[in-house]
C-alpha positions as CSV (number, residue, x, y, z in Angstrom):
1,X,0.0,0.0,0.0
2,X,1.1,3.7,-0.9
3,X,1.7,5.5,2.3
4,X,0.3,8.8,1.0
5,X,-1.0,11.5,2.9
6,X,-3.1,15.2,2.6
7,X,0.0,16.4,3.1
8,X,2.4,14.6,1.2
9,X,0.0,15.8,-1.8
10,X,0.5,18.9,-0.6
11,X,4.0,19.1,-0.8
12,X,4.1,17.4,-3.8
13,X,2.5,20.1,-5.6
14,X,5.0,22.9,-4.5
15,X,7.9,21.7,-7.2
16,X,5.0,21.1,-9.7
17,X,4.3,24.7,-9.7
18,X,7.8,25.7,-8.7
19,X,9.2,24.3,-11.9
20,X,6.5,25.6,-14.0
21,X,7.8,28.9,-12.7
22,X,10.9,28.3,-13.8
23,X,10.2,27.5,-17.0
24,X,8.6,30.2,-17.6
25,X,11.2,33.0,-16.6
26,X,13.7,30.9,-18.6
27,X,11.3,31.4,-21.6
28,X,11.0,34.7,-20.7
29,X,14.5,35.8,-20.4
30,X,15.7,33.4,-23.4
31,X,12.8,34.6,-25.6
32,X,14.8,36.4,-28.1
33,X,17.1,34.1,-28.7
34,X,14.9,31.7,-29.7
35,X,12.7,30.6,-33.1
36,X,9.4,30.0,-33.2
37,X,10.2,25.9,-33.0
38,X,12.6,26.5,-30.3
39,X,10.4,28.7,-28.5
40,X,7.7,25.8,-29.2
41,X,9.7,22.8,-28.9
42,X,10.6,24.4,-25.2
43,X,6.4,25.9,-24.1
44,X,5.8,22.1,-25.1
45,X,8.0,20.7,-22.8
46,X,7.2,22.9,-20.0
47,X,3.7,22.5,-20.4
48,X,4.0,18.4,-20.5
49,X,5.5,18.5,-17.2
50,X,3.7,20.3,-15.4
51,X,0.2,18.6,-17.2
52,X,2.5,15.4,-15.9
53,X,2.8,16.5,-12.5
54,X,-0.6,17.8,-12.0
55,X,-2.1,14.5,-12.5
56,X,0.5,12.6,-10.0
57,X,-0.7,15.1,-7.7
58,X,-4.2,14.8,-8.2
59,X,-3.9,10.8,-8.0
60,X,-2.2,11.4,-4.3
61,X,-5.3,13.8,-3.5
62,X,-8.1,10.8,-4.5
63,X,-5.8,8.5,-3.2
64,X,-5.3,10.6,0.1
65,X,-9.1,11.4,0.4
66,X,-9.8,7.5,0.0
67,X,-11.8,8.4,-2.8
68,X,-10.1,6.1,-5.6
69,X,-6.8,4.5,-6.7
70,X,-6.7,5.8,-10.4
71,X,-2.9,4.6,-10.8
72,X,-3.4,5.9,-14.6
73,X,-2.9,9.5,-13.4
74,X,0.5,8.5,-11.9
75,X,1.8,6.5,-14.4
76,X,1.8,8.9,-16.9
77,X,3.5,11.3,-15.5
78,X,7.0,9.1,-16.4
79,X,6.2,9.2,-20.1
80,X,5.4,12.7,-20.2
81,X,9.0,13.6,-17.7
82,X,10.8,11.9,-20.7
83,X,9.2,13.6,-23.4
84,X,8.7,17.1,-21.6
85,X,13.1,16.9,-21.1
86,X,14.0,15.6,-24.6
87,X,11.6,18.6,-26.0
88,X,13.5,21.1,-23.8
89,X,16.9,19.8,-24.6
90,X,16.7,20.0,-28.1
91,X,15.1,23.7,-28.1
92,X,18.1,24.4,-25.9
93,X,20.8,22.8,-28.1
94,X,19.2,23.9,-31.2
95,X,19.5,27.4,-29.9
96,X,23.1,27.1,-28.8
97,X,24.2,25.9,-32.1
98,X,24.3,28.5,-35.0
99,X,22.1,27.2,-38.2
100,X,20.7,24.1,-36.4
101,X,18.5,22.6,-38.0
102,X,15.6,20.8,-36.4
103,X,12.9,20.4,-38.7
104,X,12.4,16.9,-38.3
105,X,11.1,17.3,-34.6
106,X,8.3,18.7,-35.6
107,X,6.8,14.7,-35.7
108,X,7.6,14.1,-32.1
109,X,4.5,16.4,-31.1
110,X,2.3,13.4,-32.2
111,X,4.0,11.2,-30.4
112,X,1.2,9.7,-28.6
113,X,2.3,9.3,-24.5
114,X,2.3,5.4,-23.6
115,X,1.0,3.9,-20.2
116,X,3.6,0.9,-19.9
117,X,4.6,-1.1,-17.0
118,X,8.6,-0.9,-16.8
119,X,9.7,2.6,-16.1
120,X,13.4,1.9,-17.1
121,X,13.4,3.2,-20.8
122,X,11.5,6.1,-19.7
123,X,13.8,6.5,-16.7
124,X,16.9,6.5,-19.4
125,X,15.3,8.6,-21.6
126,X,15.1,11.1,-18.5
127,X,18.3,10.4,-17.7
128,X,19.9,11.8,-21.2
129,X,17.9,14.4,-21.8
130,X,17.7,15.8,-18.5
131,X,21.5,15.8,-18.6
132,X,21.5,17.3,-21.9
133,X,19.0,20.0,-20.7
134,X,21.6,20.8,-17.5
135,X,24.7,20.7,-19.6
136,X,22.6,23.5,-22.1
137,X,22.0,25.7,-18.5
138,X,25.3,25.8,-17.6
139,X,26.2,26.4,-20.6
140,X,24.2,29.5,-21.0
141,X,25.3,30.8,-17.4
142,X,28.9,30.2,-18.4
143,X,28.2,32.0,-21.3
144,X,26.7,35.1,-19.3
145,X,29.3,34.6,-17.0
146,X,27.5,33.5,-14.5
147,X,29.6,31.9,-12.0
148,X,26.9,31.3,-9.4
149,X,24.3,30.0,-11.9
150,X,26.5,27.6,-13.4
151,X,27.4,26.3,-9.6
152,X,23.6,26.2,-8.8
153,X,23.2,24.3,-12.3
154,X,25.2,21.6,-11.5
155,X,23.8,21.6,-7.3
156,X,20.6,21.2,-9.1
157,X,21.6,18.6,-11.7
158,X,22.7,16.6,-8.6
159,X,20.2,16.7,-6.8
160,X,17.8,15.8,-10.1
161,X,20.3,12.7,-10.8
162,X,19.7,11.6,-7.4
163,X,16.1,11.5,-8.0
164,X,16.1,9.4,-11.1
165,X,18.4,7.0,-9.2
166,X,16.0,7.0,-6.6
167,X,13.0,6.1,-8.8
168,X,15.1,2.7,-9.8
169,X,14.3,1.3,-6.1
170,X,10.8,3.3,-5.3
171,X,8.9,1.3,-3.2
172,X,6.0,3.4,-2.3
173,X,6.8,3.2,0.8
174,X,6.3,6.2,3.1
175,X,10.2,6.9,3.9
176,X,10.6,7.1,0.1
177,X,8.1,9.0,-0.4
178,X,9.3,12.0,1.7
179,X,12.6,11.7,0.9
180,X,11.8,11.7,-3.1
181,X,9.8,14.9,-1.9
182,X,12.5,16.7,-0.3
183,X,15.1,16.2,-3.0
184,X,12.6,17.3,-6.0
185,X,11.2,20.0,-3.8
186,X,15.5,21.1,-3.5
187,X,16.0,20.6,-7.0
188,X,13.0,22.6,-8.2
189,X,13.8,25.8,-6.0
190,X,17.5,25.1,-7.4
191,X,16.1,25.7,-10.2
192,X,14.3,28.5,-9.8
193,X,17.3,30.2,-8.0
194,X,19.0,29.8,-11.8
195,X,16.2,31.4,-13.5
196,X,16.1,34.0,-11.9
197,X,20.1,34.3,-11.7
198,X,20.0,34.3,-16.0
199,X,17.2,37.0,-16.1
200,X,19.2,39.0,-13.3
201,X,22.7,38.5,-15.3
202,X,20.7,39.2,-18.4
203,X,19.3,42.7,-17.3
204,X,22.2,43.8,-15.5
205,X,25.1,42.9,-18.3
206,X,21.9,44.1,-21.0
207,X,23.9,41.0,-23.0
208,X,20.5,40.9,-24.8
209,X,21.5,44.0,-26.8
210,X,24.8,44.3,-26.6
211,X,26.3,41.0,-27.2
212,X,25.6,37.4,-28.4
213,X,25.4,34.4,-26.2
214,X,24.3,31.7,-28.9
């Protein structure tokens, strides 16, 4: 049995919305520098994660309230994780590489999400993209010069990395639980903290003007 409670559910939302957050000032800050696919490929992913983690959270709350066991909802949200990270990798590396062409991505948006029963090629799939999406921050900070972003970058990354580890053992039990919430809920305000570090540099430096960072 899952050991889930009102509050676990709870606390599970923050880095739902937290990330979602994040996301957004990144677009915001990056918008410029970005196509239209880019800038697409990017909202997608954002939006698939959040949509993702919206519906683990909601299966906690039935689940919680002792209102139904709709596993559906939660298994889901691996699929979309995968998809939502390789989406917002390749907008990133498309946009850090002059003349990239990435035409042919335009199929993965009907990529219908599967509902499987092994995690594991959805947990490597998360694995590489969420590494290539981290590599793509720092990157950017670096580029910024950005010292401290870059640093909270790869804190973050750690933090991430230990998550998907974690999700290899998950046994639903209530010790995992809270300790898989306490690292995502680190990792997300990490994440946030970078954000907002890149729109900062970005304002101060006025590098959206005044010099080129892809």
């Amino acid at each position: 049995m899952n050991n889930i409670s009102i509050l676990m559910t709870i606390v599970d939302a923050v880095p739902v919305v937290v990330f979602f957050i994040t996301t957004t000032t990144i677009m915001k800050s990056l918008y410029s520098k970005m196509t239209e696919l880019q800038y697409a490929l990017f909202s997608a992913g954002s939006i698939m994660m959040f949509s993702g983690g919206l519906m683990k959270v909601l299966w906690k709350l039935l689940y919680a309230l002792n209102i139904c066991n709709y596993q559906v909802l939660s298994d889901v949200f691996m699929p979309l994780q995968s998809l939502s990270f390789i989406f917002m990798a390749v907008s990133f590396i498309a946009m850090l590489r002059k003349n990239s062409k990435i035409e042919t991505i335009e199929r993965a948006n009907a990529v219908a999400v599967p509902v499987v029963t092994t995690k594991m090629p959805f947990i490597i799939c998360t694995f590489l993209a969420m590494t290539s999406w981290h590599v793509c921050l720092a990157t950017i900070c670096k580029r910024i010069e950005s010292k401290k972003g870059v640093f909270l970058t790869v804190t973050a990354y750690v933090f991430m990395l230990t998550q998907v580890f974690i999700s290899i053992k998950f046994d639903n039990s209530g010790i995992m639980n809270w300790i898989a919430e306490t690292i995502n809920l680190i990792a997300q305000f990490l994440l946030l903290a970078v954000s907002r570090n890149i729109k900062k540099s970005l304002e101060r430096l006025d590098i959206v003007r005044r010099y080129e960072i892809v």
